[in-house]
C-alpha positions in Angstrom: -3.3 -22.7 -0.4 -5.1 -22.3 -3.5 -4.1 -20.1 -5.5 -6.3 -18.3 -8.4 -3.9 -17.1 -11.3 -3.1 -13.6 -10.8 -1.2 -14.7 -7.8 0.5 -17.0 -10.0 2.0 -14.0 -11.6 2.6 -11.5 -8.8 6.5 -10.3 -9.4 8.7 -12.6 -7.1 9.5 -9.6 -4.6 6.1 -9.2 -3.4 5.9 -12.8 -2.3 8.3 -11.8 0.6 5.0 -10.5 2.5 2.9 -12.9 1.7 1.5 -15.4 4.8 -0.6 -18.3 4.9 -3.6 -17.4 6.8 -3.6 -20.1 9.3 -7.8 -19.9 9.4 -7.4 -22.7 12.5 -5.7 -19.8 14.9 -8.8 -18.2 14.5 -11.1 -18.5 18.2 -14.6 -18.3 18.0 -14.7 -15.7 20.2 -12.8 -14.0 17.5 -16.0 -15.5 14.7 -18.1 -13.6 17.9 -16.4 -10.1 16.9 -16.8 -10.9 13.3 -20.1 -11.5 13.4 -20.9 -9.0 15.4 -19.0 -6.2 13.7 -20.7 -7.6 10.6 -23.9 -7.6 11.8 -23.7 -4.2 12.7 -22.3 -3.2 9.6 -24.7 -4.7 7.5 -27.8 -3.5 9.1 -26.3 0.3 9.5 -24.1 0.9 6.3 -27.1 -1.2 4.3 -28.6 2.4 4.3 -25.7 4.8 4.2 -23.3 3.2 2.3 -22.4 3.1 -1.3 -25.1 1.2 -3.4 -22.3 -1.2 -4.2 -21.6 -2.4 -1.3 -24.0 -5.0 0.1 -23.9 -6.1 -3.4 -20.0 -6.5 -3.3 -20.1 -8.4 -0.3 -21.8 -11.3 -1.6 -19.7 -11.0 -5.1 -16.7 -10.9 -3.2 -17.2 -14.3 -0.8 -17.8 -12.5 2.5 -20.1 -13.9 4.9 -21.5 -12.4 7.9 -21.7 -15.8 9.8 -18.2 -16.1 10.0 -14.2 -15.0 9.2 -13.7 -15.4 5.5 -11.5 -18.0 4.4 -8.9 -16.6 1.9 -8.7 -19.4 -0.6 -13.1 -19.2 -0.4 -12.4 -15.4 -1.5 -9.8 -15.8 -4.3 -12.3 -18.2 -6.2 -15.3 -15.4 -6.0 -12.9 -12.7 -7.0 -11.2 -14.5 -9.7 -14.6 -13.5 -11.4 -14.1 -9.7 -11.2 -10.9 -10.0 -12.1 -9.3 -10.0 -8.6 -7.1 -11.7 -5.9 -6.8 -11.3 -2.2 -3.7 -12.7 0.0 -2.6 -12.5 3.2 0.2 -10.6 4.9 1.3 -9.4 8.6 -0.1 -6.0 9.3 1.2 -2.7 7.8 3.9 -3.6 5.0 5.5 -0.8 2.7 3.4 2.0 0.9 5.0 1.4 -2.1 4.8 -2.4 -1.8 0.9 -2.4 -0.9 0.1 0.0 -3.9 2.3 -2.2 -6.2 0.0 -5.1 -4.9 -3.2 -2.7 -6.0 -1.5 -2.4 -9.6 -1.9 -6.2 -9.9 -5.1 -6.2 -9.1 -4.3 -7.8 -5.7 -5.8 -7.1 -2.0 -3.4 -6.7 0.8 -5.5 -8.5 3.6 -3.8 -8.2 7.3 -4.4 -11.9 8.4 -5.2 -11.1 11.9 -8.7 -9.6 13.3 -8.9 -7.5 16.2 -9.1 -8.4 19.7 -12.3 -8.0 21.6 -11.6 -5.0 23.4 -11.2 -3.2 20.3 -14.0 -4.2 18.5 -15.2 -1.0 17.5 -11.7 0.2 15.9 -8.3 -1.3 15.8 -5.2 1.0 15.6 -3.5 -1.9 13.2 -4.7 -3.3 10.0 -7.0 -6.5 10.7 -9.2 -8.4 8.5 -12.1 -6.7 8.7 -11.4 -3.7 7.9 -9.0 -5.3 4.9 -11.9 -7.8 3.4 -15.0 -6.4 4.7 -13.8 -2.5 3.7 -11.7 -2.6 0.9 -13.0 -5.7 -0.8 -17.0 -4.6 -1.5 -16.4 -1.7 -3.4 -14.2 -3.3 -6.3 -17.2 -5.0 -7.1 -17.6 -1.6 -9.2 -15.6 -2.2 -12.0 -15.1 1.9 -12.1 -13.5 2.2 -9.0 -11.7 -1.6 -8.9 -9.8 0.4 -12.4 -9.4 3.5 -9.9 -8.0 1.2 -7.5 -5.3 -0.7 -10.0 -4.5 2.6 -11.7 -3.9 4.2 -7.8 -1.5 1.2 -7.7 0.3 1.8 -10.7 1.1 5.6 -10.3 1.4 5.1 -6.4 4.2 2.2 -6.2 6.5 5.0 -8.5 6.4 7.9 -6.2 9.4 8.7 -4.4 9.4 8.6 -1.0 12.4 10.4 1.4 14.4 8.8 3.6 12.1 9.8 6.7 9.3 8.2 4.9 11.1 5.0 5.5 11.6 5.6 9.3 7.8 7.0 9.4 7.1 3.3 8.3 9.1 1.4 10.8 7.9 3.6 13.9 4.0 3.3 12.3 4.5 -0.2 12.3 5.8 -0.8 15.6 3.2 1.5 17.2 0.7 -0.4 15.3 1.8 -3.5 16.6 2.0 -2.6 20.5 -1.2 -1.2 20.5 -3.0 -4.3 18.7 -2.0 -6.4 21.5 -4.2 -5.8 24.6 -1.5 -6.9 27.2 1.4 -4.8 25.6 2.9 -2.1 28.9 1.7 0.9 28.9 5.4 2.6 29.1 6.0 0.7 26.0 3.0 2.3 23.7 4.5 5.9 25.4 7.6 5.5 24.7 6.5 4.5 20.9 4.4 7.2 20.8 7.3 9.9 22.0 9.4 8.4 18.9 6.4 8.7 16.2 6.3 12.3 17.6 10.0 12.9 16.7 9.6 11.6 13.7 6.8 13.4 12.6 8.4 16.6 13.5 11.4 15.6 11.6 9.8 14.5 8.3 10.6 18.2 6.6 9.0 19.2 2.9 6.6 16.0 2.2 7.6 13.4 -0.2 5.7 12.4 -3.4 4.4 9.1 -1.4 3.2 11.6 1.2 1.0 13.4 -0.6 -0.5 10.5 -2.9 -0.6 8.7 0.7 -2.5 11.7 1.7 -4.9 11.1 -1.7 -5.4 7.5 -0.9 -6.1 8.2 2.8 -9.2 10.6 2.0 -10.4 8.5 -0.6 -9.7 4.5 -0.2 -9.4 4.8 3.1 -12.1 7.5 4.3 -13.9 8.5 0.9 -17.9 10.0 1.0 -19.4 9.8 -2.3 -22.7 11.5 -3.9 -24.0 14.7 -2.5 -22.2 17.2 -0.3 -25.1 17.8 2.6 -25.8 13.3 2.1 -23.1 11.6 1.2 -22.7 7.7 0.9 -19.7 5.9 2.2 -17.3 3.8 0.5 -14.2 4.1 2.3 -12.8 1.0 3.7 -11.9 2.5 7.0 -15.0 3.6 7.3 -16.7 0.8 5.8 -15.1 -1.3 9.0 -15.6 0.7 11.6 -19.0 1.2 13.0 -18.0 3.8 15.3 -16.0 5.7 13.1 -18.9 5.6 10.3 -21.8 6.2 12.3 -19.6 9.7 13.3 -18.4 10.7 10.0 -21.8 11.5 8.5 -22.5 13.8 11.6 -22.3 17.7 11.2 -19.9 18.2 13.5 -17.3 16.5 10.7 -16.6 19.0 7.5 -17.8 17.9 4.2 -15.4 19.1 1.6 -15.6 18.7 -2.2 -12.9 16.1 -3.1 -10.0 18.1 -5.5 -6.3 17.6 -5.6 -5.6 20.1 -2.5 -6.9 16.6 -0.7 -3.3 15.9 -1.2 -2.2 18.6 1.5 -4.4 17.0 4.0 -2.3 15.5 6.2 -3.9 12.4 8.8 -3.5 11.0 12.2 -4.9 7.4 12.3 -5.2 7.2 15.9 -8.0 9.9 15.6 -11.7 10.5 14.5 -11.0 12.8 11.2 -12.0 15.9 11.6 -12.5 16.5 8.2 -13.9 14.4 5.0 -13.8 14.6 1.3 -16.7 13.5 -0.7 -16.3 12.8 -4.7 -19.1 13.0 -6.9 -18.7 10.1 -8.3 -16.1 7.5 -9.3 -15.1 8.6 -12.5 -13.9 12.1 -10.7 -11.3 10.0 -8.3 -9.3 9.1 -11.8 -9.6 13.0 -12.8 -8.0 14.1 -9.5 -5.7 11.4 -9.7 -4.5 12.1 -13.4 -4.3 15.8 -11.5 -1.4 14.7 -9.7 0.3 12.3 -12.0 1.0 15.5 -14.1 2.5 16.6 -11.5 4.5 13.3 -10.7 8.2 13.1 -12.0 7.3 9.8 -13.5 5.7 12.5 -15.7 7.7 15.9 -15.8 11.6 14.4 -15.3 13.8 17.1 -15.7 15.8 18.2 -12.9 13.2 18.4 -10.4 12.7 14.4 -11.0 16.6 13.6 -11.0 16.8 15.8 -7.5 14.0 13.2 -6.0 15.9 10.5 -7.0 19.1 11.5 -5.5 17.1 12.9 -2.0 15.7 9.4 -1.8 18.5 7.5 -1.4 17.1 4.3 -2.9 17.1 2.1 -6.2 15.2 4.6 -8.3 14.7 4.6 -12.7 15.7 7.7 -14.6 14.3 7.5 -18.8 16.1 9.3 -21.4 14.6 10.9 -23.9 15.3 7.8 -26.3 13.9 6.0 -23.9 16.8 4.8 -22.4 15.8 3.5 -18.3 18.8 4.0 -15.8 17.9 1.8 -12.6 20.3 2.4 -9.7 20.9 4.7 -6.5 21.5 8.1 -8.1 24.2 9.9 -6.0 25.8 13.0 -7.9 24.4 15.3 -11.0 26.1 18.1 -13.0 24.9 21.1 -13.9 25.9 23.3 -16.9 24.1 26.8 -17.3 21.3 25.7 -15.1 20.7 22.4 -17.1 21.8 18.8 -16.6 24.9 17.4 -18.3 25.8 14.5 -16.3 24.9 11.8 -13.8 25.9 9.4 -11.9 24.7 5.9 -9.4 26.5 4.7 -7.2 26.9 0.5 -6.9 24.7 -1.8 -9.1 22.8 -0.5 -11.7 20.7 -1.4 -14.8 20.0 -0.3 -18.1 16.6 -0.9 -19.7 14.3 -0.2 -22.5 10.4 -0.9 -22.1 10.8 -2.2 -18.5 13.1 -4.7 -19.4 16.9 -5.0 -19.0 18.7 -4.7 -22.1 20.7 -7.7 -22.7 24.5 -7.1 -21.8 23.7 -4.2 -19.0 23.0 -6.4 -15.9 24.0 -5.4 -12.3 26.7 -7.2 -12.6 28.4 -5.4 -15.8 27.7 -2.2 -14.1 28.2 -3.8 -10.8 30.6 0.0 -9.2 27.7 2.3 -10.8 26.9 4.3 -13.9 28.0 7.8 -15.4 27.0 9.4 -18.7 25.7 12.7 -20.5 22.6 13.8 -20.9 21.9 16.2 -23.7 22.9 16.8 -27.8 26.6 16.1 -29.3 27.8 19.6 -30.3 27.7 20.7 -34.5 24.2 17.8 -34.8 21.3 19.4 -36.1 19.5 16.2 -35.1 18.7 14.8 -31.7 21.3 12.3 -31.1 18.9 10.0 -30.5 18.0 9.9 -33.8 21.6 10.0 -35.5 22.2 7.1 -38.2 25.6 5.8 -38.3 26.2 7.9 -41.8 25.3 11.4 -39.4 28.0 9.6 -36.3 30.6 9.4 -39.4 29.7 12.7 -40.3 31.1 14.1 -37.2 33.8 11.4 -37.1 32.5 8.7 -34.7 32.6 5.4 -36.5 33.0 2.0 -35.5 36.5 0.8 -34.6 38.0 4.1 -35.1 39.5 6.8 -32.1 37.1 9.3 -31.8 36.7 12.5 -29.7 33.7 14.7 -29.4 32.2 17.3 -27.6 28.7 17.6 -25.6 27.0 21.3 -26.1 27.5 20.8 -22.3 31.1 20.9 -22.8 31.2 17.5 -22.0 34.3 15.8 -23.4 34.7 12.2 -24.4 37.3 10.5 -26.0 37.4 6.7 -27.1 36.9 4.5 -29.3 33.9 3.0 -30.6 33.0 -0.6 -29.6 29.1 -0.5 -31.0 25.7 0.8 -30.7 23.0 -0.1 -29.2 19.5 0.9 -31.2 16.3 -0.1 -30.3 12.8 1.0 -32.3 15.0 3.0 -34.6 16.4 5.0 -31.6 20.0 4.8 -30.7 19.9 4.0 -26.7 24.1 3.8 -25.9 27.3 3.8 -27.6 29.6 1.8 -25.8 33.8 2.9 -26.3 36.9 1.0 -25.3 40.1 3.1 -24.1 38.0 5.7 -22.9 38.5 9.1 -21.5 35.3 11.7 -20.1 35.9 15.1 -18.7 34.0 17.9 -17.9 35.6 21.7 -17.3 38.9 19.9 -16.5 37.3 17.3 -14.1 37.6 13.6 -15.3 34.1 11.8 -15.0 35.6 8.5 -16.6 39.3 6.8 -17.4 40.5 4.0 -20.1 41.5 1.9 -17.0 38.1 1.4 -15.4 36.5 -0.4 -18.7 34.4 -0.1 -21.6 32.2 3.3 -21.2 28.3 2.8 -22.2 27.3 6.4 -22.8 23.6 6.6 -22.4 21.9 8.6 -25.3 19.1 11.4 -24.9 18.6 15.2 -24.5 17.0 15.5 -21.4 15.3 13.0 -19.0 12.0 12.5 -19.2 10.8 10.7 -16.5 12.2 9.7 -12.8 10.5 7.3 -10.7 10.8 5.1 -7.6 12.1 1.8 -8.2 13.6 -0.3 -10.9 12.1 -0.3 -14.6 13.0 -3.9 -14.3 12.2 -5.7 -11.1 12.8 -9.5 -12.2 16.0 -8.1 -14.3 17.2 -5.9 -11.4 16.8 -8.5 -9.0 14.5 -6.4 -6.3 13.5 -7.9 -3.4 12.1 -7.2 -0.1 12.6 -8.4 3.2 9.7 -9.7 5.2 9.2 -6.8 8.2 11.6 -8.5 11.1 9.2 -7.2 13.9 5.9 -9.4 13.6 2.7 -8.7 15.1 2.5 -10.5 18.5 0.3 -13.6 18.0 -2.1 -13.3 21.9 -1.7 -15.7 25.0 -4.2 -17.6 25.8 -4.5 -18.1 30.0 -6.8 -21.4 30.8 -9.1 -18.7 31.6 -9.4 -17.7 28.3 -9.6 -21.2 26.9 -12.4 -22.1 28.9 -14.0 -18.7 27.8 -13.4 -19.8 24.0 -15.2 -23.3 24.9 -18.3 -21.5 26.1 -18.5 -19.7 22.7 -17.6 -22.3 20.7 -20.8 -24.3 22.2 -23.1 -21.1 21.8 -21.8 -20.9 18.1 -22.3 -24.6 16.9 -25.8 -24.2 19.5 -27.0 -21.5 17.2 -26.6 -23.6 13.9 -28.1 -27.1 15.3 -31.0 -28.4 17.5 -31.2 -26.3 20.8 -30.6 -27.5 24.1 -32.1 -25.7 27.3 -30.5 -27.9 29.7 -27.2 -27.6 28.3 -27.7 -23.9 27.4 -28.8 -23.2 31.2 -25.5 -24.9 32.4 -23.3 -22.5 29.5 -25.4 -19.3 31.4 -24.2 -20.5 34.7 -20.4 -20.9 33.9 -20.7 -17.4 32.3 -22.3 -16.0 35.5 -19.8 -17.8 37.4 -16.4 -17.5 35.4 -16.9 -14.5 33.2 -19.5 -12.3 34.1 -17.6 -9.5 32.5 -18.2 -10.7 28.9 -20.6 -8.6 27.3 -20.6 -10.2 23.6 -21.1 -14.0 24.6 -23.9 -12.9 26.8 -25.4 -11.1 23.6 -24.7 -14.4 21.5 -26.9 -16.0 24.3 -29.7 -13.3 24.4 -30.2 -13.9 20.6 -30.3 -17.6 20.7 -32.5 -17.2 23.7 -34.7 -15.2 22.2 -34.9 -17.1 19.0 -36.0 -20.5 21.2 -38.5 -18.2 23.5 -36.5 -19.5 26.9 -37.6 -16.6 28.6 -36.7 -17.4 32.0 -33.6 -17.6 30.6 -33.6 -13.9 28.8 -34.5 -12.1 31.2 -31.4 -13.1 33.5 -29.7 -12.3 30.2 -30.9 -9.3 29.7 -30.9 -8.0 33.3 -26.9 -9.2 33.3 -26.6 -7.0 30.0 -28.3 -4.1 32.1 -25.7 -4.2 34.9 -23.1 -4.3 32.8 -24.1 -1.4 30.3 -24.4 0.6 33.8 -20.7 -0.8 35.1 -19.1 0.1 31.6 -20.4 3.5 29.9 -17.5 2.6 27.6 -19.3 -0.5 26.0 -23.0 0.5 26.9 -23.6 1.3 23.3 -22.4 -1.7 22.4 -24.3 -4.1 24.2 -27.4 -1.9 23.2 -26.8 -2.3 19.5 -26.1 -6.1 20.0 -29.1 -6.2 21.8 -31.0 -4.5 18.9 
């Protein structure tokens, strides 16, 4: 695969959900539902949709003939600055916004089946590259995207987040496949219910989820009574977009209580948020960074670090980065004095691992202070080694000290670590830490790094390191279920491959006339070929031919209500 050079660079543990596409798996009944959806797209969103958008489709490779080819995209949105690759339906919020951050689309490789054509309950290509990918042809939102990225792939998520994911992505994948057993969707239905009624206060990644939802996902732009759409759900479903401009769906002004909106994907919204314009998306988004840990720390950011159980970053106020699962905290007259991880952690300045403080030198976890070294008028981070001697901690000599925490250490000073002028750690051999009695560190377990800073500043998800702290992800064990194909079906696809390659070359009645029988006589059912067939027919004036075609469509609009609107618009 071809590969354009901002995938070159991705971070190693993204790469884990990265597929090859496999554009050959591809049937041209599934080019059919392309097309079709495309067609329909095109000549409906062309007048309700952002300005952008018919405009982004030819900047960003996307054809409505037929399923783009990945490597076809990458080297038409290498020129705006972007990449696309492929991956197996729903991976990890915080892993699909990270992707966003590098100015990357996550594009699910598959495309729906024909019996959804109209909406698919799992991510598929269409709604990946012909919804999301337009709209970054405006270089204001493609920034709103990235920046969505950046912020969203540090929020904290809670442990029932992670479970939400799992039971999502099952679901997601059961439903996708038309010949899944009806007891197995109910039964993964009755678990997303428990779930969801188990999920408690929401999480960080819930509620910037929640943001991302009602604009990405299912944004109106422009004026509250006429909006425009730019939502990639909406942008890929005709259904779905053809309701969401109707009165019977609330307009709302987009602001940050958009965050408290909470969604059901298996449902028409019954509600949608419509923006101004671009530029506003970054204000509400900036909205609730403030509000982010990454922004405030403190205790409130420490507490989401502990409650999510996972490799999270805590930054000093020397900016000092802790990377590791944060287990245990003490509190001293309502402040923090003291925390702790639990297994392998990092330290880090800048984003990158400070050399000497790998996983593996703080392989059984990390303890230290936080706050100022009692009788210092400055803030320790800014002591020189004449102010440390002052208060007798010098190199190579026993010292003992005090926290205004009451915070006790007593060692012997091995170094110091400065960085920018800032001193980060000071690292003591023979080392003993207490706290009101309680021993937070002895001599025998090694040489005590005591992280330096008042207060923490920030707390986010993940390391500050990724390379250095060795993330990775696993690639989702459960994959989505690639379809059986019955000699039924095969035939089926041989019918429309014939129709397809008909439609681009010379025309041939006789040969058409024999396709028109086999579909009368072997798959009457299929409403799409048939409106493949009415076009081409119509195109070469057979009109023996069309009106058996369209008398055929007829029937069948009358025998399924369910697709009748279908055929008519295919027909149109």
């Amino acid at each position: 695969m071809r590969k354009n050079a901002i995938i070159n660079n991705l971070p190693k543990h993204l790469r884990s959900f990265i597929i090859d596409q496999n554009y050959n798996r591809y049937t041209t009944q599934d080019q059919a539902v392309w097309r079709y959806v495309m067609r329909q797209n095109i000549d409906y969103l062309g007048k309700v949709a952002h300005r952008s958008y018919l405009l982004g489709l030819q900047k960003t490779g996307i054809s409505t003939e037929h399923i783009p080819s990945i490597e076809d995209m990458n080297a038409s949105l290498a020129e705006i600055g972007w990449a696309a690759v492929t991956v197996d339906g729903f991976i990890p919020p915080a892993a699909f916004m990270e992707f966003q951050k590098h100015h990357v689309l996550v594009i699910a490789a598959d495309i729906r089946p024909f019996n959804q054509i109209e909406y698919t309950p799992a991510p598929d290509i269409i709604h990946e590259a012909a919804g999301h990918a337009p709209i970054i042809a405006d270089t204001e939102y493609a920034e709103y995207l990235r920046y969505f990225g950046e912020v969203g792939c540090k929020a904290f998520s809670s442990k029932m987040d992670y479970e939400m994911y799992e039971v999502i992505r099952h679901l997601s994948i059961l439903k996708a496949d038309p010949n899944t057993p009806a007891g197995n969707i109910e039964e993964a239905e009755k678990c997303l219910e428990r779930v969801s009624s188990e999920m408690g206060m929401p999480s960080e990644m819930t509620l910037i989820r929640n943001l991302h939802w009602w604009t990405v996902e299912y944004g109106l732009i422009g004026d509250l009574k006429n909006p425009k759409i730019y939502g990639a759900g909406l942008l890929s479903s005709i259904g779905e977009s053809i309701g969401a401009l109707k009165n019977g769906v609330t307009k709302l002004p987009y602001t940050i209580d958009a965050m408290d909106f909470s969604f059901d994907i298996t449902k028409p919204q019954p509600q949608l948020f419509v923006t101004p314009n671009f530029k506003h998306l970054t204000r509400v988004l900036d909205e609730f960074v403030n509000m982010m840990a990454l922004t405030t720390g403190g205790m409130e950011g420490v507490m989401k670090a502990i409650e999510s159980g996972n490799t999270a970053t805590l930054k000093y106020s020397s900016g000092l980065q802790v990377s590791g699962t944060f287990t245990d905290v003490l509190i001293h007259k309502g402040q923090l004095c003291y925390l702790n991880t639990t297994g392998p952690t990092t330290l880090n300045y800048n984003d990158k691992m400070l050399e000497g403080h790998s996983k593996s030198h703080h392989k059984d976890g990390f303890g230290s202070p936080i706050g100022r070294i009692k009788g210092t008028l400055k803030p320790t981070r800014f002591l020189s080694d004449s102010d440390l001697r002052d208060i007798g901690i010098e190199k190579g000599k026993p010292a003992k000290f005090e926290f205004e925490s009451g915070v006790e250490v007593a060692g012997t000073l091995l170094k110091t670590t400065r960085v920018e002028g800032n001193l980060l750690i000071m690292s003591f051999g023979d080392c003993l830490v207490k706290h009101k009695g309680k021993t937070l560190f002895e001599p025998s377990w090694g040489i005590y790094d005591m992280a330096i800073g008042e207060n923490i500043k920030s707390a986010y998800s993940g390391p500050a390191d990724p390379e250095g702290f060795g993330l990775s992800y696993d690639a989702p064990e459960e994959k989505t279920h690639q379809l059986q194909y019955s000699k039924n079906d095969l035939a089926l696809h041989h019918l429309y491959t014939e129709v397809r390659e008909m439609r681009h070359s010379k025309y041939d009645q006789e040969r058409f006339l024999e396709i028109w029988n086999s579909v009368k006589t072997s798959h009457p059912t299929d409403w799409l070929l048939q409106v493949e067939m009415y076009e081409i027919a119509k195109n070469n004036n057979s009109n023996g031919i069309l009106g058996e075609l369209l008398q055929s469509l007829d029937r069948l609009k009358a025998e399924r209500p369910d697709v009748s609107h279908l055929i008519e618009n295919g027909i149109r």
